[in-house]
DOVOKOL-552276 format. One record per residue (C-alpha): residue in one letter; x, y, z; residue number from 1. Coordinates in nm, 2 decimals, padded with zeros to 4 digits, m for minus. Layout:
a_X_Y_Z_NUM;
...
END
This chain:
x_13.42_09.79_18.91_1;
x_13.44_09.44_19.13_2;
x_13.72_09.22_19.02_3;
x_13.44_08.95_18.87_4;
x_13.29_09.25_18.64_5;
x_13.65_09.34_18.53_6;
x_13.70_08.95_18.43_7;
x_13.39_08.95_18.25_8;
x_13.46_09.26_18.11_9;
x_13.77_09.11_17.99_10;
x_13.70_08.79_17.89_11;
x_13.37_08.92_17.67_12;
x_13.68_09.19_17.51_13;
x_13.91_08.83_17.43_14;
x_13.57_08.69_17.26_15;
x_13.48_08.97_17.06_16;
x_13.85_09.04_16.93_17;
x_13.87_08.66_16.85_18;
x_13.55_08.66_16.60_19;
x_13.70_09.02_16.43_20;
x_14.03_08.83_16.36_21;
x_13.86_08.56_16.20_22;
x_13.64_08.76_15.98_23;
x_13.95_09.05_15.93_24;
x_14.12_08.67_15.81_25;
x_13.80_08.61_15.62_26;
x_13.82_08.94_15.42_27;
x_14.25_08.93_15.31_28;
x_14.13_08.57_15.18_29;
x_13.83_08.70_14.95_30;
x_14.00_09.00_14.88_31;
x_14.07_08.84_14.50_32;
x_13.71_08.75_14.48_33;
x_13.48_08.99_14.30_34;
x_13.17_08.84_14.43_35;
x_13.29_08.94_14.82_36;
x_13.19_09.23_15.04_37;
x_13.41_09.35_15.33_38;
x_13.27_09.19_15.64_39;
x_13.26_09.37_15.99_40;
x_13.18_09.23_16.35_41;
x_12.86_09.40_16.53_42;
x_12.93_09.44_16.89_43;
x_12.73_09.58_17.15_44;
x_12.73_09.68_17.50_45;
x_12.61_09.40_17.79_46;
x_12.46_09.59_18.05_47;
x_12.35_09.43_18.40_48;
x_12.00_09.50_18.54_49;
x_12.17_09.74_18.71_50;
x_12.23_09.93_18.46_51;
x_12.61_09.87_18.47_52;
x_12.86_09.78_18.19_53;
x_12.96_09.48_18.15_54;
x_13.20_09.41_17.88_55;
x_13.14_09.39_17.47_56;
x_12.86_09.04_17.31_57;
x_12.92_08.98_16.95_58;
x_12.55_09.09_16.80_59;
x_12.63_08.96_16.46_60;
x_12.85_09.00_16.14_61;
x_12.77_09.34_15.97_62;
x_12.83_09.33_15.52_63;
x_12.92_09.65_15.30_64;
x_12.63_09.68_15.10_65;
x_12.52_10.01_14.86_66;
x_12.21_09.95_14.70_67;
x_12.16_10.24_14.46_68;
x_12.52_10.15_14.29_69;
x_12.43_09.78_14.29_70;
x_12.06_09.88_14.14_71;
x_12.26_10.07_13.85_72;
x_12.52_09.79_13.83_73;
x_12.21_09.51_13.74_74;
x_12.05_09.79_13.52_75;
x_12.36_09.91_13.33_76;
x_12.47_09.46_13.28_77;
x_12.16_09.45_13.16_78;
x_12.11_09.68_12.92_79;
x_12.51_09.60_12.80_80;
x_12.41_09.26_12.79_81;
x_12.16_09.33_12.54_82;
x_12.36_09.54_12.30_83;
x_12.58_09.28_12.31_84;
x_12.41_09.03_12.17_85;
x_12.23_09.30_11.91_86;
x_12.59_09.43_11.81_87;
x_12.74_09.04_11.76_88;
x_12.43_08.93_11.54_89;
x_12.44_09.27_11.32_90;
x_12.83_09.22_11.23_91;
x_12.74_08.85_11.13_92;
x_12.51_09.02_10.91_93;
x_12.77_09.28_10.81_94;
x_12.98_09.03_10.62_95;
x_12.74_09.06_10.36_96;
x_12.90_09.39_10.21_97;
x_13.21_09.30_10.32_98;
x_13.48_09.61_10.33_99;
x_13.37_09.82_10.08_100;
x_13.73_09.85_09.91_101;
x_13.62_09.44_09.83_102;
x_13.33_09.53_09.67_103;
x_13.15_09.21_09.80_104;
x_12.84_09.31_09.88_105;
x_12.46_09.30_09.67_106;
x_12.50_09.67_09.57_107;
x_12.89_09.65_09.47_108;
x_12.75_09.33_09.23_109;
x_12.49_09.51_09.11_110;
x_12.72_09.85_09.03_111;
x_12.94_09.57_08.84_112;
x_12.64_09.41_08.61_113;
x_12.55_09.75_08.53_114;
x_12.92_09.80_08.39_115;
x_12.90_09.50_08.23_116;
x_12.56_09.57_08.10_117;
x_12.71_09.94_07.94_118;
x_13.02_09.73_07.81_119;
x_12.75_09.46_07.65_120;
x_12.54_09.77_07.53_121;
x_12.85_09.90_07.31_122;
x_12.94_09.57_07.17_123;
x_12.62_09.35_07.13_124;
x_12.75_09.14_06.87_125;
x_13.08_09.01_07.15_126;
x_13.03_08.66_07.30_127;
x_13.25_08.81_07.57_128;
x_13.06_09.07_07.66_129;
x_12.75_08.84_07.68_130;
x_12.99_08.63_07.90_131;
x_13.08_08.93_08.12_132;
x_12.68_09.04_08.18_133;
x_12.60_08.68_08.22_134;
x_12.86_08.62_08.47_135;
x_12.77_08.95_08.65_136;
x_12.45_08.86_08.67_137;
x_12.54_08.49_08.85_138;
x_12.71_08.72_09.08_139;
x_12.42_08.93_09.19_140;
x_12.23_08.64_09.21_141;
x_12.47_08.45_09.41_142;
x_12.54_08.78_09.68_143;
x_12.21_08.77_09.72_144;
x_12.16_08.39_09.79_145;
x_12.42_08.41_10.06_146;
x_12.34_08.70_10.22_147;
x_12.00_08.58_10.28_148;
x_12.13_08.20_10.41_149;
x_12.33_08.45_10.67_150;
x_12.05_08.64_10.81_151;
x_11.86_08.34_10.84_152;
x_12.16_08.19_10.99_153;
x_12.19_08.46_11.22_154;
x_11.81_08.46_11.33_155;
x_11.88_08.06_11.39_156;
x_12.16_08.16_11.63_157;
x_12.01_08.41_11.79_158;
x_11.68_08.16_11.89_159;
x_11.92_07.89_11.98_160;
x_12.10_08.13_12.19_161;
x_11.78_08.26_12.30_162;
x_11.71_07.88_12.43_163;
x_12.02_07.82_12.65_164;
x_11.97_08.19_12.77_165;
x_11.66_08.01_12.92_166;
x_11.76_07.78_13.07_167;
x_12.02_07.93_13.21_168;
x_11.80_08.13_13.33_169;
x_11.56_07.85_13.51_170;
x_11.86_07.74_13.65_171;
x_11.96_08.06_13.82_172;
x_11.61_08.11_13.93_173;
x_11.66_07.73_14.10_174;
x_11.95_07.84_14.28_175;
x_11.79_08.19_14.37_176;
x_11.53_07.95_14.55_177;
x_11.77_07.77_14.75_178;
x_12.00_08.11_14.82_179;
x_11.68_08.29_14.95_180;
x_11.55_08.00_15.14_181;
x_11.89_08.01_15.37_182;
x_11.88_08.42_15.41_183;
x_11.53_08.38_15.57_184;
x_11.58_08.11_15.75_185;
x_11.92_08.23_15.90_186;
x_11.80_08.55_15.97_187;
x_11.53_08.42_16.16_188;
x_11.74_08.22_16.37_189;
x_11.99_08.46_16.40_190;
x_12.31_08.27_16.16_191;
x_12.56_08.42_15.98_192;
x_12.44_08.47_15.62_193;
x_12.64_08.75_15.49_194;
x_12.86_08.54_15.24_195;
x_12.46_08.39_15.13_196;
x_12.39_08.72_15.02_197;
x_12.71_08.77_14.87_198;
x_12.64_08.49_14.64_199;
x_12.28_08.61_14.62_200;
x_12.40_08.96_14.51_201;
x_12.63_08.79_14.26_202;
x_12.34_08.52_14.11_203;
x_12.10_08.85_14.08_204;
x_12.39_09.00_13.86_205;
x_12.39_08.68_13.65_206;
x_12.04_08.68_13.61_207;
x_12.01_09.08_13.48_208;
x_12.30_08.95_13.19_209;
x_11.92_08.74_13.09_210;
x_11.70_08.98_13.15_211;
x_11.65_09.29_13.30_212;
x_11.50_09.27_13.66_213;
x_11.40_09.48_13.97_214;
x_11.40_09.35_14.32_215;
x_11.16_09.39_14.64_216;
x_11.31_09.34_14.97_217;
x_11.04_09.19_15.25_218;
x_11.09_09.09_15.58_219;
x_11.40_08.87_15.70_220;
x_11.58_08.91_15.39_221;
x_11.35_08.77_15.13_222;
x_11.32_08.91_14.83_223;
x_11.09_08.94_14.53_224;
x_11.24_08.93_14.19_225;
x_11.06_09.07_13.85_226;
x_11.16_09.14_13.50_227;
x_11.20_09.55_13.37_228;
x_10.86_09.48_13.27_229;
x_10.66_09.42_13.60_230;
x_10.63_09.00_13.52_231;
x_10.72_08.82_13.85_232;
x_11.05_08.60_13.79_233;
x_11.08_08.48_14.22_234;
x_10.82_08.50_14.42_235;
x_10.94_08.25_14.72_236;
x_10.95_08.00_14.43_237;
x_11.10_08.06_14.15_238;
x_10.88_08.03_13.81_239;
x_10.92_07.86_13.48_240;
x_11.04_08.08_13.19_241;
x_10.96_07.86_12.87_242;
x_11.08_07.86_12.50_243;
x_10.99_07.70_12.21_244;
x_11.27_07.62_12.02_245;
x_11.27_07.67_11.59_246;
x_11.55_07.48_11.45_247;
x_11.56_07.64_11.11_248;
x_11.45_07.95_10.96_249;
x_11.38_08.11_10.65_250;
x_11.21_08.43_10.55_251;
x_10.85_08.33_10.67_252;
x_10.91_08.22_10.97_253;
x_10.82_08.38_11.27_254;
x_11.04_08.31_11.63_255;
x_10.86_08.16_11.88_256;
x_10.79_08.42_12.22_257;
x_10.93_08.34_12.59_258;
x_10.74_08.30_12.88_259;
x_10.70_08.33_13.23_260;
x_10.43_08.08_13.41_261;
x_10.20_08.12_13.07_262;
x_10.27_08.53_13.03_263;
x_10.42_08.61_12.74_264;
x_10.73_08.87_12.79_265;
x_10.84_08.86_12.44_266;
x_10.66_08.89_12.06_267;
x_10.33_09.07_11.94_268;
x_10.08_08.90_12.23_269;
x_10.38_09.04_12.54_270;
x_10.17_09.27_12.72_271;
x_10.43_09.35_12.99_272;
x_10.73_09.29_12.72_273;
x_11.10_09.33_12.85_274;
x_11.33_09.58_12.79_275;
x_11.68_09.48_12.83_276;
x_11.92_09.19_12.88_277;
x_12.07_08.93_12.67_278;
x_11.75_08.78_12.56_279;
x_11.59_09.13_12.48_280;
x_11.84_09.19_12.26_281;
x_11.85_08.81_12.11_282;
x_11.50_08.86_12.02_283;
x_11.55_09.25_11.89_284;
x_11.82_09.06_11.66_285;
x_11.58_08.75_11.53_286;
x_11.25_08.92_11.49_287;
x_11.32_09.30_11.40_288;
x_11.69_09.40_11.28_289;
x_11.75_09.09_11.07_290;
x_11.40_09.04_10.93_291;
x_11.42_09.38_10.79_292;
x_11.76_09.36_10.66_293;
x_11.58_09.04_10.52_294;
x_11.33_09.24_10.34_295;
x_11.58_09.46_10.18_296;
x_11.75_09.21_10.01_297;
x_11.41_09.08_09.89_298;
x_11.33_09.34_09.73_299;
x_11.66_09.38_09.55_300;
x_11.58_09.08_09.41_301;
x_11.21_09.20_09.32_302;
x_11.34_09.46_09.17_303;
x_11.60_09.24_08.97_304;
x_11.34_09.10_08.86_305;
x_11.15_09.35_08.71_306;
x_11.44_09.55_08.59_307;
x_11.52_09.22_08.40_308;
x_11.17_09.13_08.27_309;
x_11.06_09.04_07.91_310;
x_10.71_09.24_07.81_311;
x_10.48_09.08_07.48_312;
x_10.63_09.26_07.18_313;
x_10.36_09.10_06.96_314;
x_10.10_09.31_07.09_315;
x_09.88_09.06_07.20_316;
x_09.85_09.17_07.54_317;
x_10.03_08.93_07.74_318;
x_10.13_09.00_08.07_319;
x_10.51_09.08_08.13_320;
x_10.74_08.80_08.22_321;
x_11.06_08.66_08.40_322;
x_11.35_08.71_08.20_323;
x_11.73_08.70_08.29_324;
x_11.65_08.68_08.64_325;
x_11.41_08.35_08.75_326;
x_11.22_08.29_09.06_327;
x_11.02_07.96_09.14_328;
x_10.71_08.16_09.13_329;
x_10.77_08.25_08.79_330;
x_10.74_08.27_08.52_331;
x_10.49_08.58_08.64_332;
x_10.60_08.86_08.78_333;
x_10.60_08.91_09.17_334;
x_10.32_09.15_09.34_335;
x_10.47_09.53_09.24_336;
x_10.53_09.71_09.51_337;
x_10.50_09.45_09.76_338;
x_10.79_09.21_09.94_339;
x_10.83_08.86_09.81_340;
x_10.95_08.69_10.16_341;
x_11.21_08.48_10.06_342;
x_11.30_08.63_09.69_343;
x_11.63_08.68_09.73_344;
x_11.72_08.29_09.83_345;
x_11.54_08.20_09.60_346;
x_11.68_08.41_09.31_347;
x_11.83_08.29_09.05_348;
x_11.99_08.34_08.66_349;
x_11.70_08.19_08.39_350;
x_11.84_07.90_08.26_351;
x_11.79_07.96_07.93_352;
x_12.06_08.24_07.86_353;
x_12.32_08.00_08.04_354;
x_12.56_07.80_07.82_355;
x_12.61_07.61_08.11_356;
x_12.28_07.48_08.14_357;
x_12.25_07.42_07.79_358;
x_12.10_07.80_07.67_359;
x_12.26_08.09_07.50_360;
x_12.35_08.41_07.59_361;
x_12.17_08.57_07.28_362;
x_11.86_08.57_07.49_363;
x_11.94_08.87_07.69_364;
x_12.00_09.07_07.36_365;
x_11.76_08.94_07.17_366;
x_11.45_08.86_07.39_367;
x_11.25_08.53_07.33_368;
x_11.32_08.31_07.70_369;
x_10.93_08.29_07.71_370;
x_10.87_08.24_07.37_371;
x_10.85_08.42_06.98_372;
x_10.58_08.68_07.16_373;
x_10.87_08.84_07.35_374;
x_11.16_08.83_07.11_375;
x_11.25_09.21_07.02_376;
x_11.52_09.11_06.77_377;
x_11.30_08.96_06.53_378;
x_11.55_09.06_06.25_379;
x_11.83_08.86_06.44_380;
x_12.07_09.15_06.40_381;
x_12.37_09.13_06.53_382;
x_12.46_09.46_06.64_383;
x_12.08_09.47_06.79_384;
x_12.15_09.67_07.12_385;
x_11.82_09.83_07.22_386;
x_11.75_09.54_07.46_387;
x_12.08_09.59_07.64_388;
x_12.00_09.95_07.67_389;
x_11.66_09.88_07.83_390;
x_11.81_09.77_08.11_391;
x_11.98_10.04_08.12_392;
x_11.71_10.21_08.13_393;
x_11.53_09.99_08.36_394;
x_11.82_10.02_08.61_395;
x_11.80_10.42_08.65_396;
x_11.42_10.40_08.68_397;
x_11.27_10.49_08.98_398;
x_11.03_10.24_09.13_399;
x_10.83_10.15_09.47_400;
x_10.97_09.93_09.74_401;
x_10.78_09.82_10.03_402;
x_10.79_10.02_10.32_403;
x_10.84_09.72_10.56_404;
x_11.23_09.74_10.44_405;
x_11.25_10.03_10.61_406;
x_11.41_10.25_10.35_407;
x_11.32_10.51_10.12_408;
x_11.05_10.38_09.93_409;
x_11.07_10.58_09.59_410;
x_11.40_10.54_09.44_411;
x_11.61_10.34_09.18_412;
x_11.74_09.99_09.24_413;
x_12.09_10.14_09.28_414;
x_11.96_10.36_09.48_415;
x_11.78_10.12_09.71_416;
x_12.08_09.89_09.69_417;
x_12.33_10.13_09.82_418;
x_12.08_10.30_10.12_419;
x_12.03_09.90_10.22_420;
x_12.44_09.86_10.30_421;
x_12.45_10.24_10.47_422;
x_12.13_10.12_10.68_423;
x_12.29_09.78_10.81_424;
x_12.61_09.98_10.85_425;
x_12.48_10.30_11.04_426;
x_12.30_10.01_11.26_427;
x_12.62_09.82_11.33_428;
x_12.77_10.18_11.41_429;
x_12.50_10.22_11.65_430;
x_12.48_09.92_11.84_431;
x_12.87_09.96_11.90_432;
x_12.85_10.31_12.00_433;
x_12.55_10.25_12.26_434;
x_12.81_09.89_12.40_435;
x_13.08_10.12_12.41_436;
x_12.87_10.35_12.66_437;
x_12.70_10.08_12.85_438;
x_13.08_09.86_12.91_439;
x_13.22_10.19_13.00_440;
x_12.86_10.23_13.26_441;
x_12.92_09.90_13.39_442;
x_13.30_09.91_13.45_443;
x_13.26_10.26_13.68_444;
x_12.96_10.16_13.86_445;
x_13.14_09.81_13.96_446;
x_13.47_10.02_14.03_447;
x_13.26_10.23_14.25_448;
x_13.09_09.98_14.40_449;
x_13.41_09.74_14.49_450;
x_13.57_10.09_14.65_451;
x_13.30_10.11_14.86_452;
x_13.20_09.68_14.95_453;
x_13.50_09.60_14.84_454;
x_13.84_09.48_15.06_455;
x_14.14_09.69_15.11_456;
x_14.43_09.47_15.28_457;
x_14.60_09.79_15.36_458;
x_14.31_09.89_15.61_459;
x_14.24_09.53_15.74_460;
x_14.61_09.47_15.83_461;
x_14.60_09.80_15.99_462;
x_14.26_09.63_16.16_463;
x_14.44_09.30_16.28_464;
x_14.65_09.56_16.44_465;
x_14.43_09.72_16.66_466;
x_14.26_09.38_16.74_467;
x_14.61_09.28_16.84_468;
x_14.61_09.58_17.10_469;
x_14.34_09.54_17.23_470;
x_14.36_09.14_17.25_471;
x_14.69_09.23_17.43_472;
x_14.48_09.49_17.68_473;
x_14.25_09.21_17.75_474;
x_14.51_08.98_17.85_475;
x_14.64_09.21_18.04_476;
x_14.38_09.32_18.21_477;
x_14.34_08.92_18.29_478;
x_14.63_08.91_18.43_479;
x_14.58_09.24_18.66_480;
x_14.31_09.07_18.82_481;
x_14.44_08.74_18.84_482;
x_14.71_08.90_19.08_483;
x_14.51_09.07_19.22_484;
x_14.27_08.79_19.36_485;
x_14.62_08.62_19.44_486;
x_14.67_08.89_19.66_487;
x_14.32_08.91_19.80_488;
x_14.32_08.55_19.88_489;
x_14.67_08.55_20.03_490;
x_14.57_08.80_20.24_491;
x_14.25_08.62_20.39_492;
x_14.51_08.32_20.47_493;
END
């Protein structure tokens, strides 16, 4: 080897051992960061024309990368993210019924009017009693009024969530734009763009908490981005995912879908509708879980109603009517069988047989709120209790509930009452169970994936080293020839 190959040899070794101390430097000070991947310097041979060695070239910075974990890591945040945001919306919901030792919920107020129905039933003639039913009955009434304000306060959440989860999203997509933009155009001119994709990787990993989403790589780093569903999200640009906000809600209304450039990904028209992410499971929430719970409680209160009912005693043929429990459709019955959207806000005690509202209690025994054709105590006894025990009777009747409640749709009012809470309690159940799997999913995969992309300062102290060795062997070798074209031009003196 001549003298001028061993100084190029050299100096090329002095170059290549600066730029791996500065990104060994580069990785102990991301080390904290969770977003960063371990750095490493590509080198590569330069060999003369004739085919001779001639020291190390830096060929570029080289990134830990491992796409299958990081595929499972965006798949498993998003499907977490979504039964998230299903599990949070179902306990709102939850409060309804309460801790069962409280009693609080539509089916523990309806156990308690039927107790103080029996109690009224044995005593007919005691203004307490009457008091007790009558106050039992507010309290169904009013369970049932709040329970349905939740839901509907829980579908309006969930759209106004589903709205800043938009444009969240539009804004990632903007940034995805610029991000991608760099990675092409620094691979093309050779830059360093490993901490881009870093920040790529980690924007990707904030958009699947949105949305579930696949990837294509192309040439020079670009990449194509579309939802679980096949709808393109990036496609060089990025493209518009729109919402129509609803700013209240009540049991007829109907959330608005989300799009992307015109395609619907969500609602009954979503051809290619997604399947995971924070706003699948925001939309899961609004338009499926809540709407039926929703239903259920509506027909409670249908079937209040009709357990409640006053039918013509004067055999005139009249159809049955309203009677402790009142509706603003009334005084008529609702559609049997079928859900009253809305019934259960909108149920209420019949003024008539509330002192408070200037009626009497003697209605419920005696009959007569719509008029002398439905009084059954026509003899105005006092002990008359045959009314009291229709309810009863009423109350352990089985009857039909629409199927869109989802539950059984031949059973009693208890009966229906009481499946209701175990159906929005085996769902909240559910939903945590399935977060539990998908946190514990997403905590090993990104565990796995930092051990292998990840920084250890152990091995890149042990890196800064070896670069120190060989630095020093470069120096050296400097210095060898340095002497030794001292000597040579000495010697030509």
């Amino acid at each position: 080897m001549s003298l001028s190959v061993a100084l190029r040899v050299a100096q090329s070794s002095l170059a290549a051992r600066q730029k791996e101390t500065a990104i060994a430097s580069q990785n102990i000070a991301g080390a904290s960061t969770s977003a960063y991947s371990r750095k490493s310097v590509l080198l590569s041979s330069v060999v003369n024309s004739s085919g001779q060695s001639g020291g190390v070239r830096v060929a570029g910075v080289g990134r830990a990368t491992n796409d299958p974990l990081y595929k499972t890591l965006v798949q498993a945040t998003s499907v977490a993210s979504s039964q998230d945001a299903l599990l949070s919306g179902i306990e709102r919901m939850a409060d309804t019924i309460g801790d069962t030792a409280l009693e609080s919920s539509p089916a523990a107020y309806l156990g308690q009017l039927r107790i103080a129905m029996q109690n009224y039933a044995s005593d007919p003639n005691s203004p307490i009693e009457a008091q007790a039913a009558l106050d039992a009955a507010k309290d169904v009434a009013k369970a049932l009024n709040e329970a349905s304000r939740v839901v509907q306060d829980v579908r309006a959440s969930a759209d106004a969530d589903i709205n800043a989860s938009v444009e969240n999203m539009n804004g990632l997509l903007e940034q995805l734009e610029t991000l991608n933009t760099l990675i092409v155009k620094g691979n093309q001119s050779g830059a360093d763009i490993t901490d881009a994709l870093d920040s790529r990787d980690q924007l990707l990993l904030a958009l699947s908490e949105e949305v579930g989403i696949t990837t294509l790589s192309r040439e020079d780093g670009d990449i194509v981005v579309y939802t679980d569903s096949g709808v393109t999200l990036f496609e060089t640009t990025a493209r518009e995912v729109s919402f129509e906000k609803t700013a209240t809600y009540d049991a007829s209304t109907q959330g608005k879908a989300i799009y992307v450039d015109g395609v619907p990904i969500t609602g009954d028209d979503a051809i290619m509708p997604i399947k995971s992410g924070n706003l699948y499971g925001l939309t899961i929430l609004r338009d499926d879980a809540a709407v039926t719970y929703q239903a259920q409680l509506d027909e409670i209160a249908r079937g209040l109603i009709e357990t409640f009912a006053e039918s013509d005693q004067s055999a005139g043929g009249l159809p049955p009517l309203t009677g402790l429990f009142a509706y603003s459709g009334g005084p008529g019955l609702p559609t049997s069988g079928v859900m009253a959207p809305g019934l259960a806000a909108d149920i209420r005690v019949e003024s008539a047989v509330d002192p408070d509202q200037g009626g009497t209690t003697d209605l419920m025994r005696d009959g007569g709120i719509n008029g002398a054709a439905y009084v059954y105590n026509s003899a105005s006894e006092a002990s008359f209790g045959e009314r009291i025990q229709e309810y009863l009777d009423e109350l352990d009747l089985s009857r039909t509930f629409d199927t869109d409640a989802g539950l059984d749709a031949d059973t009693t009012l208890m009966g229906f009452a009481t499946n209701s809470v175990g159906w929005l309690e085996s769902a909240r159940k559910s939903a945590s169970a399935d977060l539990e799997v998908q946190t514990v999913v997403v905590q090993r995969t990104a565990e796995s994936l930092s051990n292998v992309t990840g920084v250890n300062i152990d091995e890149e102290m042990t890196l800064l080293l070896e670069i120190e060795r060989g630095y020093s062997a470069a120096a050296k070798l400097i210095s060898t020839v340095d002497r030794m074209l001292d000597d040579l031009l000495a010697a030509v003196r």
